[in-house]
N, CA, C and O atoms as a Tinker XYZ file with bonds, in Angstrom:
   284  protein
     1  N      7.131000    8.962000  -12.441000    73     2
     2  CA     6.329000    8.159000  -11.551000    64     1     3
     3  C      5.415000    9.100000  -10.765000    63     2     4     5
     4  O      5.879000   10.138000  -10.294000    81     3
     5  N      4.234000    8.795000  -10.621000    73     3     6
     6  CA     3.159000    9.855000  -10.047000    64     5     7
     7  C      3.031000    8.597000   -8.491000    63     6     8     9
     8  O      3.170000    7.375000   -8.449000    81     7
     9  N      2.756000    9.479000   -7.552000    73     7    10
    10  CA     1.991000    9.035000   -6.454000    64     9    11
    11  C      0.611000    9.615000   -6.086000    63    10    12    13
    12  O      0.507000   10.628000   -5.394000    81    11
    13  N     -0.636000    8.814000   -6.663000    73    11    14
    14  CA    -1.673000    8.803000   -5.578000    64    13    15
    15  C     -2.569000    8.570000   -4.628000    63    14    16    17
    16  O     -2.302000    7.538000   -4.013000    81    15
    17  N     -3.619000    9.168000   -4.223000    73    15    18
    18  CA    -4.343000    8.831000   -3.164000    64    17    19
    19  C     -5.576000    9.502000   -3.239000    63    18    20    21
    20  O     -5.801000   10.689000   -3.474000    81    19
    21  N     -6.483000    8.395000   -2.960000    73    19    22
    22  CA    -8.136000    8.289000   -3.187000    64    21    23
    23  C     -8.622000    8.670000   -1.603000    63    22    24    25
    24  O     -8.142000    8.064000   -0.645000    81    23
    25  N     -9.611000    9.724000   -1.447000    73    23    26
    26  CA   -10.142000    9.474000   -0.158000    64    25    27
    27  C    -11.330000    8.326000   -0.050000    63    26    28    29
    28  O    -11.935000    8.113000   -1.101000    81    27
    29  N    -11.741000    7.530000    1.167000    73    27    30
    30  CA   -12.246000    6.029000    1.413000    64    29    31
    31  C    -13.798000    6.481000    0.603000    63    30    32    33
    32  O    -14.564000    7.442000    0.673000    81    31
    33  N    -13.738000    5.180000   -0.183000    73    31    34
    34  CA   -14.733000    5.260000   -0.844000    64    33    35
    35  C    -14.537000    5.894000   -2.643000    63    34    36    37
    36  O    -14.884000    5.463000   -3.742000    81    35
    37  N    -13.861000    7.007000   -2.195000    73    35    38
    38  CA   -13.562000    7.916000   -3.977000    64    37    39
    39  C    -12.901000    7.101000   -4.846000    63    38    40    41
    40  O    -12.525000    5.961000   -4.573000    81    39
    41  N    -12.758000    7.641000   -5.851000    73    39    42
    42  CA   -12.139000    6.964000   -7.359000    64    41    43
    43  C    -11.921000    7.958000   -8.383000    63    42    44    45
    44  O    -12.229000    9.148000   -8.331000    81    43
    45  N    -11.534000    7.529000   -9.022000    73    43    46
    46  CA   -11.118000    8.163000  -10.583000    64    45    47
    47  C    -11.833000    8.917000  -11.484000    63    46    48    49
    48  O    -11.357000    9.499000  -12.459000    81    47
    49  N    -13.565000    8.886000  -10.967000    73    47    50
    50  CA   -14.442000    9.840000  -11.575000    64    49    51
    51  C    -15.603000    8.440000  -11.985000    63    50    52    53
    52  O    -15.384000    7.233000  -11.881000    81    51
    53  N    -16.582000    8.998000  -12.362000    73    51    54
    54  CA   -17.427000    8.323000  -12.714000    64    53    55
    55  C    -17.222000    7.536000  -14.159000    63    54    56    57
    56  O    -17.714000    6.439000  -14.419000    81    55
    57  N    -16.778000    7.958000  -14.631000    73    55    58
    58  CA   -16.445000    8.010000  -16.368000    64    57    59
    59  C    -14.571000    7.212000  -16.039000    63    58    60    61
    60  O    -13.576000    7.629000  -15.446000    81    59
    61  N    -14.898000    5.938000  -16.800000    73    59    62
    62  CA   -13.362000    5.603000  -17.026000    64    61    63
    63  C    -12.649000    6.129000  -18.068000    63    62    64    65
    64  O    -13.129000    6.421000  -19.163000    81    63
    65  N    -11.159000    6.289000  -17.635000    73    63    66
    66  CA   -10.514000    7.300000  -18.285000    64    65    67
    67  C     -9.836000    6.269000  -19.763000    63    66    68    69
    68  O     -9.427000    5.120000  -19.934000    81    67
    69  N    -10.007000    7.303000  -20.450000    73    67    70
    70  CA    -9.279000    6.551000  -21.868000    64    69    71
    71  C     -8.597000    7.171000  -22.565000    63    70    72    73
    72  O     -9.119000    8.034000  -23.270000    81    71
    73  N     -7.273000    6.961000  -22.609000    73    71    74
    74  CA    -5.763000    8.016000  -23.325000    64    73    75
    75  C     -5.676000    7.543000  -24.952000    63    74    76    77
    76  O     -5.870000    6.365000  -25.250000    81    75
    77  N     -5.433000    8.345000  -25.755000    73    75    78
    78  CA    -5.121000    8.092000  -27.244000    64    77    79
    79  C     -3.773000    7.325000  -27.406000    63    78    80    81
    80  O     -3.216000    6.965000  -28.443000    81    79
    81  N     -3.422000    7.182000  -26.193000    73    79    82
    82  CA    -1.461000    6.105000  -26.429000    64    81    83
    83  C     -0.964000    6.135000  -24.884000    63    82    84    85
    84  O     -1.387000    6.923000  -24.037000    81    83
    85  N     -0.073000    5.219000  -24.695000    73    83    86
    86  CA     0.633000    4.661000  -23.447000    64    85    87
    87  C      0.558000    3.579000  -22.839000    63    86    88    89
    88  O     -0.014000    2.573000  -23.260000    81    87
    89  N      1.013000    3.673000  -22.009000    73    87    90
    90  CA     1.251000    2.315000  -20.989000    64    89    91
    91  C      0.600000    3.208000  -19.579000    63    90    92    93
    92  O      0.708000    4.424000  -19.425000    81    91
    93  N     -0.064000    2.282000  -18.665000    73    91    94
    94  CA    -0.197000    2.273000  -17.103000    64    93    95
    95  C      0.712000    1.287000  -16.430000    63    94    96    97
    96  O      0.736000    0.155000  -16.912000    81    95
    97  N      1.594000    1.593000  -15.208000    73    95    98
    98  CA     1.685000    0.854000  -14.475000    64    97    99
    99  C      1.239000    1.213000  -12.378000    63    98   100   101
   100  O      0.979000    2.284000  -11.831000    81    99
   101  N      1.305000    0.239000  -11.965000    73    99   102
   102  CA     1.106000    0.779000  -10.877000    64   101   103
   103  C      1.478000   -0.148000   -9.787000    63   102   104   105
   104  O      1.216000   -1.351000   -9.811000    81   103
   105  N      2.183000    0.540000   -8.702000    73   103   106
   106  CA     2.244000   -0.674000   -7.438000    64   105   107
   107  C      1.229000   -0.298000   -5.946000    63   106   108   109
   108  O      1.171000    0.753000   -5.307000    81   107
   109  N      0.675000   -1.303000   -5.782000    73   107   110
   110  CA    -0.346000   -0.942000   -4.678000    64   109   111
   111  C      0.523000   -0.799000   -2.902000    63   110   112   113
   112  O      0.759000   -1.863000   -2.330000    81   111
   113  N      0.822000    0.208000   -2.371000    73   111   114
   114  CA     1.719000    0.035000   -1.257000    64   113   115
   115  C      0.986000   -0.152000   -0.302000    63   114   116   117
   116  O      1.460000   -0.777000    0.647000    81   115
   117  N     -0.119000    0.227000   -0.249000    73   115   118
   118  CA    -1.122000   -0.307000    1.232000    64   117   119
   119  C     -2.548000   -0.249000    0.760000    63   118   120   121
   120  O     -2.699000    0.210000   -0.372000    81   119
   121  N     -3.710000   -0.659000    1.466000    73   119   122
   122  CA    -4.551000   -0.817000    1.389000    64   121   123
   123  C     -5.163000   -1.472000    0.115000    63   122   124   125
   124  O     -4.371000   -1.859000   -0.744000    81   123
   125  N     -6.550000   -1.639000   -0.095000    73   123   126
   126  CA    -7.193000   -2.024000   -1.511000    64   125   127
   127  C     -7.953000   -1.005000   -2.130000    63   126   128   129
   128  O     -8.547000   -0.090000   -1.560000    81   127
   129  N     -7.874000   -1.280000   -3.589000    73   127   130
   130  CA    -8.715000   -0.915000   -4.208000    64   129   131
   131  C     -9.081000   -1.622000   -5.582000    63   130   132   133
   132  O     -8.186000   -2.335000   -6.036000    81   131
   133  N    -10.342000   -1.531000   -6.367000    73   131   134
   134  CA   -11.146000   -1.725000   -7.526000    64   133   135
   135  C    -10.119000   -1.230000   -8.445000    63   134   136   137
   136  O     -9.519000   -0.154000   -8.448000    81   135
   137  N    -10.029000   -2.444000   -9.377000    73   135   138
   138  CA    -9.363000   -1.845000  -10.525000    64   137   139
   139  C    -10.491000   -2.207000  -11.644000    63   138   140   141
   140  O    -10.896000   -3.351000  -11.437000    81   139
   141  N    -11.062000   -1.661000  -12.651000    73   139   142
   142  CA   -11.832000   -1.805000  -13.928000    64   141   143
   143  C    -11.100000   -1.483000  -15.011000    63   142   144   145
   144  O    -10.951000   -0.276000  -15.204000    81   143
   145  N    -10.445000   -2.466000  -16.008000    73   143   146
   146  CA    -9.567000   -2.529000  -16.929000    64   145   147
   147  C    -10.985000   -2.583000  -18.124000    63   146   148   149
   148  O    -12.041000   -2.989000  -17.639000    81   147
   149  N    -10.993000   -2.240000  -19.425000    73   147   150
   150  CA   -11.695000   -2.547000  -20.417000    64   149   151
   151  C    -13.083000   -3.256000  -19.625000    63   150   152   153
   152  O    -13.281000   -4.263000  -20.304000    81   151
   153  N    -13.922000   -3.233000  -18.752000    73   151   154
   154  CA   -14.776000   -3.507000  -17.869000    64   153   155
   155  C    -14.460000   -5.059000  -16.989000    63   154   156   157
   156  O    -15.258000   -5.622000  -16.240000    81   155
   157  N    -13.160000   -5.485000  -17.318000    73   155   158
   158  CA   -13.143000   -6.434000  -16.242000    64   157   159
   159  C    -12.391000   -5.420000  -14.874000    63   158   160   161
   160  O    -11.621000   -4.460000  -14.858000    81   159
   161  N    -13.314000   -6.492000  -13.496000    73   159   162
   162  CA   -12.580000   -5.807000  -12.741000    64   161   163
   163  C    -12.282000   -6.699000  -11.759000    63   162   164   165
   164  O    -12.801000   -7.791000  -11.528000    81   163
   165  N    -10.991000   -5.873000  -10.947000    73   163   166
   166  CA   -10.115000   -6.207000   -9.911000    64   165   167
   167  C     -9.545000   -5.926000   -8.896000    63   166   168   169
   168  O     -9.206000   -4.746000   -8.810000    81   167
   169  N     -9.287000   -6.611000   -8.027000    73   167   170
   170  CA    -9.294000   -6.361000   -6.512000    64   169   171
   171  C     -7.566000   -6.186000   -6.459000    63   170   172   173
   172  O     -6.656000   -6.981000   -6.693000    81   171
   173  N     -7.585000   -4.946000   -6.095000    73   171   174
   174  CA    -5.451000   -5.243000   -5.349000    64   173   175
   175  C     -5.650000   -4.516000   -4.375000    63   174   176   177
   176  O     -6.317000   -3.528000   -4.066000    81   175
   177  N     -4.607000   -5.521000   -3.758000    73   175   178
   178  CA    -4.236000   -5.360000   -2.056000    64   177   179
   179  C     -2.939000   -4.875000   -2.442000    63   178   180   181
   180  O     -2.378000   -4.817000   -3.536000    81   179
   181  N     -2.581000   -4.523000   -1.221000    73   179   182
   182  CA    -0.958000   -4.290000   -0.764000    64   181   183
   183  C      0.293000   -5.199000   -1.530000    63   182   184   185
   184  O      0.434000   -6.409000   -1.358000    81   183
   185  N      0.978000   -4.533000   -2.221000    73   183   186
   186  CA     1.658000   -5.507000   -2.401000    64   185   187
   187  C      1.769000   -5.760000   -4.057000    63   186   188   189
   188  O      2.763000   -6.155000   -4.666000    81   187
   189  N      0.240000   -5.360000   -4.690000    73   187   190
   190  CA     0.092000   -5.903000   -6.204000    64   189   191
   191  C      0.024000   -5.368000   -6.779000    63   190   192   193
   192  O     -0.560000   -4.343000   -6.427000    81   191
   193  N      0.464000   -5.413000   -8.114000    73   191   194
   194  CA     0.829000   -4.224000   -9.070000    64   193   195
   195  C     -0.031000   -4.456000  -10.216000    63   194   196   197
   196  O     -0.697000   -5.489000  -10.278000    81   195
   197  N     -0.067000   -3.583000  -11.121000    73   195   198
   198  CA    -0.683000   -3.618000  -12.519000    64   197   199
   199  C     -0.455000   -3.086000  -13.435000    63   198   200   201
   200  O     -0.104000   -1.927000  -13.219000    81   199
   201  N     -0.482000   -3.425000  -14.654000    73   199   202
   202  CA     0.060000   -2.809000  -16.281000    64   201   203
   203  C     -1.240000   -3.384000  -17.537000    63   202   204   205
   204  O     -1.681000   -4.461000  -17.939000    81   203
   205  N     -1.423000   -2.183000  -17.750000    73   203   206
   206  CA    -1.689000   -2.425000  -18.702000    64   205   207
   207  C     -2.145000   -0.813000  -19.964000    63   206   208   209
   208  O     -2.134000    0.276000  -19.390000    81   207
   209  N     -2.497000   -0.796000  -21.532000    73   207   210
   210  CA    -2.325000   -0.112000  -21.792000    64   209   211
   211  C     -3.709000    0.869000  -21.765000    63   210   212   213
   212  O     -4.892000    0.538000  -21.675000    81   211
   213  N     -2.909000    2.587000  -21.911000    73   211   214
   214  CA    -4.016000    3.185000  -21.250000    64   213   215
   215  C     -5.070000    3.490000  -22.529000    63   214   216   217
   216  O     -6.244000    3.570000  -22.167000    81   215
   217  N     -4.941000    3.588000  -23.301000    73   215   218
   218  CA    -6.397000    3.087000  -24.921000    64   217   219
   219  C     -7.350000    2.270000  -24.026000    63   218   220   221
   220  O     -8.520000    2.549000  -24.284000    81   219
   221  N     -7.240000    1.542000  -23.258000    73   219   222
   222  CA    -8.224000    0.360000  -22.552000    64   221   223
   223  C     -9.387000    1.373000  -21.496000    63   222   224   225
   224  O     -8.888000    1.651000  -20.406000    81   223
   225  N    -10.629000    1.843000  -21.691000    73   223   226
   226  CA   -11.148000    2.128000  -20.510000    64   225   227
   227  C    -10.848000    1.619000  -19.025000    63   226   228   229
   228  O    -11.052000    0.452000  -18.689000    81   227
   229  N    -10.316000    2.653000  -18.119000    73   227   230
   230  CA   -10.085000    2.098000  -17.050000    64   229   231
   231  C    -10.232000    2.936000  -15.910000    63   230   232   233
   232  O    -10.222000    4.131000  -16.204000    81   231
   233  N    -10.388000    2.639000  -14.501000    73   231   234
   234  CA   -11.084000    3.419000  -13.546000    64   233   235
   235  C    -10.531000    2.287000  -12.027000    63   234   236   237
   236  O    -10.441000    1.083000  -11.792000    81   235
   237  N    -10.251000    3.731000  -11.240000    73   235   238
   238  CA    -9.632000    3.141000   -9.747000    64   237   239
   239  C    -11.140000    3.512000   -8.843000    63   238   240   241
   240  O    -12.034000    4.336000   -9.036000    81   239
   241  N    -10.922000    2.535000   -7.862000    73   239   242
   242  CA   -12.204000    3.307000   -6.706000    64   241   243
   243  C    -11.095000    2.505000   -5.093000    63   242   244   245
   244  O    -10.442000    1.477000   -4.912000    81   243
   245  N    -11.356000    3.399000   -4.504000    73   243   246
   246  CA   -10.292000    3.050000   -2.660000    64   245   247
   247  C    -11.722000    2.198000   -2.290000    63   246   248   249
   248  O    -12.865000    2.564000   -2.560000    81   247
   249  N    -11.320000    0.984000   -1.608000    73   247   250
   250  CA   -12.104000    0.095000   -0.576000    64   249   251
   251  C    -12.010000    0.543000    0.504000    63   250   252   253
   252  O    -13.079000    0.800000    1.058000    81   251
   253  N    -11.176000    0.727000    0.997000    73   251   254
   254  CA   -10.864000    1.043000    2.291000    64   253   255
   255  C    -11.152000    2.172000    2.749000    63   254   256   257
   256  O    -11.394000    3.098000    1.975000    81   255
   257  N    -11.190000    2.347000    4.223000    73   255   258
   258  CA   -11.898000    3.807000    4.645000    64   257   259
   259  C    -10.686000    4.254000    5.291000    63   258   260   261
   260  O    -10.797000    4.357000    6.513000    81   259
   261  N     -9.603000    4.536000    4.823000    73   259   262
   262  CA    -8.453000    5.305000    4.607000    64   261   263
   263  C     -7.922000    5.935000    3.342000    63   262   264   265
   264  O     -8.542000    5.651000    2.317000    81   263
   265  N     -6.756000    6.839000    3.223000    73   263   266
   266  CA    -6.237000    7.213000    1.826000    64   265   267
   267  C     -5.454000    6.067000    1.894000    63   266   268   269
   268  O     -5.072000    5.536000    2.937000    81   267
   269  N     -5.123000    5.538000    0.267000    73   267   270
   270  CA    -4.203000    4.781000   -0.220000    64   269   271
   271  C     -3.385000    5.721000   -1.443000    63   270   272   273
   272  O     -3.800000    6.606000   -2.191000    81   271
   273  N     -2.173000    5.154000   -1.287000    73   271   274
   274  CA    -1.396000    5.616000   -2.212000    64   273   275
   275  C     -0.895000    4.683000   -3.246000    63   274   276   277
   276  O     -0.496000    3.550000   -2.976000    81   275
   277  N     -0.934000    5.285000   -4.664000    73   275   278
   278  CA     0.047000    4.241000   -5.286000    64   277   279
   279  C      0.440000    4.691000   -5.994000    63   278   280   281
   280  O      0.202000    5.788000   -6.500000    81   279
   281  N      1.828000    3.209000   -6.404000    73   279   282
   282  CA     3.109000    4.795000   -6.555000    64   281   283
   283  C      3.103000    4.445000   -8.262000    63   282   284
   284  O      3.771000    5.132000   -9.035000    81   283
C-alpha cells in the first residue's frame, strides 16, 4: 500500500500514466481531487475510493489548496 500527497493544485504529471499490467486502488482520506480514468473524469472527496485497471490511461490532480493523501 503506497501513501500519497499532491501539493494544492499538482498532479501526476502532465502525461497520464499507463502500466503494461495491474490493478489501481485507492481510498481518498481527506480532501478532493480529479481523477481521469481512460479520459473520463472524476471528482473524489473524502471518504471515496477507486479501482480500476492500470493499462487504462490515468492521471490524479489535488483541488484543494492543501496536501492530500491517499492511501
Amino acid at each position: 500500500m503506497l501513501r500519497e500527497q499532491y501539493a494544492p493544485g499538482a498532479g501526476s504529471g502532465a502525461e497520464p500514466i499507463v502500466h503494461a499490467v495491474g490493478e489501481k486502488c485507492g481510498l481518498l482520506t481527506r480532501g478532493a481531487i480529479e481523477l481521469t480514468v481512460d479520459g473520463q473524469i472524476s471528482v473524489l472527496t473524502e471518504g471515496d475510493g477507486c479501482y480500476f485497471p492500470t493499462t487504462l490511461p490515468h492521471s490524479f490532480r489535488n483541488l484543494t489548496t492543501s496536501l492530500w493523501p491517499r492511501v
